[in-house]
N, C-alpha and C positions, 0 to 999 in steps of 0.2 A: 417447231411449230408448223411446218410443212403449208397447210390449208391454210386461210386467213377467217376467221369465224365473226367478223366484226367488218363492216366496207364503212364507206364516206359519209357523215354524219352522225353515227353513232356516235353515244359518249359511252368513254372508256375508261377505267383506271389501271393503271398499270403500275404494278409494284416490281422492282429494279433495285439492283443493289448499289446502293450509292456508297465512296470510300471516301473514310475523312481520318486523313490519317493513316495508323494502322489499321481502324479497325474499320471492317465494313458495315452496312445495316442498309434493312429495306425500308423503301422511301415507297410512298405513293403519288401518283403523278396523275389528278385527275381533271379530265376534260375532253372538246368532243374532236375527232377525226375529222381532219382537213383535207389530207390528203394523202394519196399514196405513189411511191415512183419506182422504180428501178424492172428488173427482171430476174427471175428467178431465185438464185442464190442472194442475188444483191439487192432484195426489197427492204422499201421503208417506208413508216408511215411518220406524218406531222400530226403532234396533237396540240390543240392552243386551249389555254384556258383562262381566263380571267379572273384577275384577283382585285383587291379591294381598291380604291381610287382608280376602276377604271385600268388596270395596267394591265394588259394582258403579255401571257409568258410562251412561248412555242418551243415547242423540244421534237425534236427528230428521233425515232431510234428505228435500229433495225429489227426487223422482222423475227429472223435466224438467230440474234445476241444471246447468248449465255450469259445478259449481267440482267434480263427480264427475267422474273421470278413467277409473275404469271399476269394476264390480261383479262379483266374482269368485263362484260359489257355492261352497266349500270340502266342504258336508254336504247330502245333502236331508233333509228328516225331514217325518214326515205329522204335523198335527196336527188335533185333531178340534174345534178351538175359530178363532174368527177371529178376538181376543186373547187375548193369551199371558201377561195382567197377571198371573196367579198365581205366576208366574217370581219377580215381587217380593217374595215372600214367604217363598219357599225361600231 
């Protein structure tokens, strides 16, 4: 995945192979870009999403993974920060 086609604020869905068991199958993981860190070979982004009662779920993956199947962007949105940790707090 080389470029990053999606930055901070965007929401995103990403479908990943999740294993349960023997057997694998793709999962979608949707919600919006909090943040992003590392360098080069070793990036990663946070994505948080909220689900029902209020609970919200944040998953980490990397960039470069071979278990992401593809990255869809669903929203752009601008944001004027390059973490979006106040999100946690709303």
């Amino acid at each position: 995945m080389g470029g990053t086609l999606f930055k901070v604020g965007d929401s995103v869905r990403v479908t990943f192979k999740g294993v349960e068991g023997a057997k694998t199958r793709s999962a979608p993981f949707e919600g919006r870009v909090i943040a992003f860190r590392g360098e080069k070979g070793n990036k990663t982004f946070t994505v948080r999403k909220v689900m029902s009662a209020n609970v919200a779920v944040e998953r980490i993956f990397p960039i470069d993974s071979t278990v992401i199947d593809k990255i869809n962007v669903t929203k752009k949105e601008s944001a004027r920060r390059a973490k979006l940790y106040y999100l946690r707090r709303k």
